[in-house]
N, C-alpha and C positions, 0 to 999 in steps of 0.2 A: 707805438708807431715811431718807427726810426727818421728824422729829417722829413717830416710831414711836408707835402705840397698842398698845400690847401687851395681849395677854389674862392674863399669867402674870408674876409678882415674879420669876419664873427668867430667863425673855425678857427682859428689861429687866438682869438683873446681868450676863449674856453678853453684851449687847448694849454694855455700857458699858466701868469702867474695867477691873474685873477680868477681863473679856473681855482689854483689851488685854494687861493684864497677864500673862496666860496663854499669850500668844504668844511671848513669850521663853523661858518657861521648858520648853516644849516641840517648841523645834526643833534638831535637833544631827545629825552623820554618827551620832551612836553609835545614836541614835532612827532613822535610815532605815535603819542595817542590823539592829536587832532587828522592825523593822515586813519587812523584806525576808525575815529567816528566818520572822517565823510565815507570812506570805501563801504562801512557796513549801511550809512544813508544811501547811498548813492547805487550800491551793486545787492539790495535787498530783496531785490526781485529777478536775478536774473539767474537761470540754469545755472548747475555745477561745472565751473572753469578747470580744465585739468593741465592747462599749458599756458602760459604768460611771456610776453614781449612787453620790458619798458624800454624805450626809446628815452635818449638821454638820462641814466638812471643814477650818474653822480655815487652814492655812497650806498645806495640801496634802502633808504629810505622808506619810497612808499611799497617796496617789494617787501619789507619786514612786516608792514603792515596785511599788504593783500596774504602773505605766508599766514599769519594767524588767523585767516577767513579760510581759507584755502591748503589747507596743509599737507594734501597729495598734488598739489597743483606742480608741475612742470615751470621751472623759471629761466625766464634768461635775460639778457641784458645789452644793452648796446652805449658805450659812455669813452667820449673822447679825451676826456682827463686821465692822465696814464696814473695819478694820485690817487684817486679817486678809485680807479679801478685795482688799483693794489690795497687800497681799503679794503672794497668791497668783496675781493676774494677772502681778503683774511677772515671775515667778520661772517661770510655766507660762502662756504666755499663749493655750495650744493650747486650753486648758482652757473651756467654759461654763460660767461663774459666775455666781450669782445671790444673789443680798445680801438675802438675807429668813426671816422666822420658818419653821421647818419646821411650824407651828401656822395657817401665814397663806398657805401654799405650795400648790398645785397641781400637785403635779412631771410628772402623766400631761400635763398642759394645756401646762404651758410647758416641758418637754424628750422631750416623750414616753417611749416604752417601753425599755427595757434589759436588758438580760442577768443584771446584776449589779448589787446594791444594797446598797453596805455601809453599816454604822453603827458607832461604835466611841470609846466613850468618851463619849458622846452621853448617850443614855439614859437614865443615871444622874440629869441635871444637869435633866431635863423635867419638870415639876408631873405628880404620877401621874395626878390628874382628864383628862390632857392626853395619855397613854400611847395609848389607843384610836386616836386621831385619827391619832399620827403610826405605828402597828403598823397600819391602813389604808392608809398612805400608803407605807409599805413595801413591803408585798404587792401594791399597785393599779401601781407602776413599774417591778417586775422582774417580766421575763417566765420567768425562769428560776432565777436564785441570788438570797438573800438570806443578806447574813454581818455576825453582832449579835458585837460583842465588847464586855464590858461586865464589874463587878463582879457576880458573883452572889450569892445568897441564899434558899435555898430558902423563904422567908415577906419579905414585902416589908418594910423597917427604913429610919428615917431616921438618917442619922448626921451631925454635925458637920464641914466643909468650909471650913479654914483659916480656923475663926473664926466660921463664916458657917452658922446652922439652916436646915432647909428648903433646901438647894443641892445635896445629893446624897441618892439614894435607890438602894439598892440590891433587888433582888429576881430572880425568873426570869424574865427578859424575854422568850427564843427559847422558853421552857415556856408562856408566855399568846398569844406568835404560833403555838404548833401548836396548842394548844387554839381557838383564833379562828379558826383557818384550815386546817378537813378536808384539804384537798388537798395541804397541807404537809407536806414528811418530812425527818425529822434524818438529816444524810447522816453528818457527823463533830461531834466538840469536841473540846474541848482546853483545858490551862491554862497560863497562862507565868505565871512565878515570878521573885522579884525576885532573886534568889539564882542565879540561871541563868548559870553563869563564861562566856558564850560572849557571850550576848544577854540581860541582863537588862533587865525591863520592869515594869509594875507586875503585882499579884495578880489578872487579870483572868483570863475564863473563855471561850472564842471558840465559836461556834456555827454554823455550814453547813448554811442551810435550803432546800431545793429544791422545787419546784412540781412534782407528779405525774404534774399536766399542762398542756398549755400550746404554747407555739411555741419549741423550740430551737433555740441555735447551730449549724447546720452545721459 
């Protein structure tokens, strides 16, 4: 994205250095096999996925992981770090990647419909005036699964992020997409722990949202 106008102080710090910076510090074998144990904990029950949407997907990640569950599955990507995204092509070039705000994105328009829409780590880093928009954009692209892994908080709190106000927010984010969206039903969750001797990860809370009705995977 050429001279981005961003709507949001958040867009614009992802978009920049610490964006880039963030790229090193979260890619590693140790990160693909703790993202590889929660997805097979976590998606152990659910119909075969043949199309996937991550939302904020940075370096591709936890798409390397869902690829070895999923190895005909359909991928694509939505990540505002132009860094990041010239990674990710090098590294997965099977991939459809799109280099734009998830605030400025149309995901139904320019990737159409999918099975599975995750988000993970995301969330947190969004202006909450800005939450609705992209918990619409969630639900409008998955015709079937949506999976929010994120810090939780049972009342929404801003906390300080290496340094930096206003950059992370934690609250119930899969509790304001069931209440937004009747049709929605909490299938699982779950917590990883930083402390975990196998797979430790950070203190996140993982959520498995399903549409009640709809068009499913065969």
């Amino acid at each position: 994205m050429s001279t981005p106008n961003f709507k949001t102080e958040q867009e614009a710090f992802w978009h920049g250095q610490f964006g880039n910076d963030y790229i090193a510090r979260n890619k590693s074998e140790q990160l693909l096999a703790a993202n590889l144990a929660l997805f097979s904990r976590a998606l152990a029950g659910i119909d075969r996925i043949k199309s996937c949407v991550e939302f904020g997907a940075n370096v591709g990640m936890n798409l390397r992981a869902l690829k070895l569950l999923f190895p005909e599955c359909a991928q694509h990507a939505i990540e505002i770090n132009a860094s990041a995204v010239a990674e990710l092509k090098a590294t997965m070039p099977t991939i459809n990647v799109l280099n734009a705000s998830l605030l400025d994105v149309d995901p139904a328009v320019l990737i159409g419909q999918v099975d599975f829409a995750l988000i993970k780590g995301v969330l947190i880093h969004i202006n909450p005036d800005a939450l609705p928009n992209v918990y619409q954009k969630l639900y409008d692209v998955s015709r079937r699964y949506i999976f929010i892994c994120e810090y939780y908080n049972p009342t929404p709190v801003s906390i300080d992020y290496r340094g930096n106000k206003d950059r992370l927010f934690k609250r119930d984010f899969a509790g304001e997409m069931l209440d937004r969206f009747p049709d929605l039903k909490l299938v699982d969750y779950g917590f990883r722990y930083r402390r975990d001797k196998s797979f430790p990860a950070d203190d996140t809370t993982w959520f498995l949202l399903e549409k009640r009705q709809g068009d499913p995977t065969p």
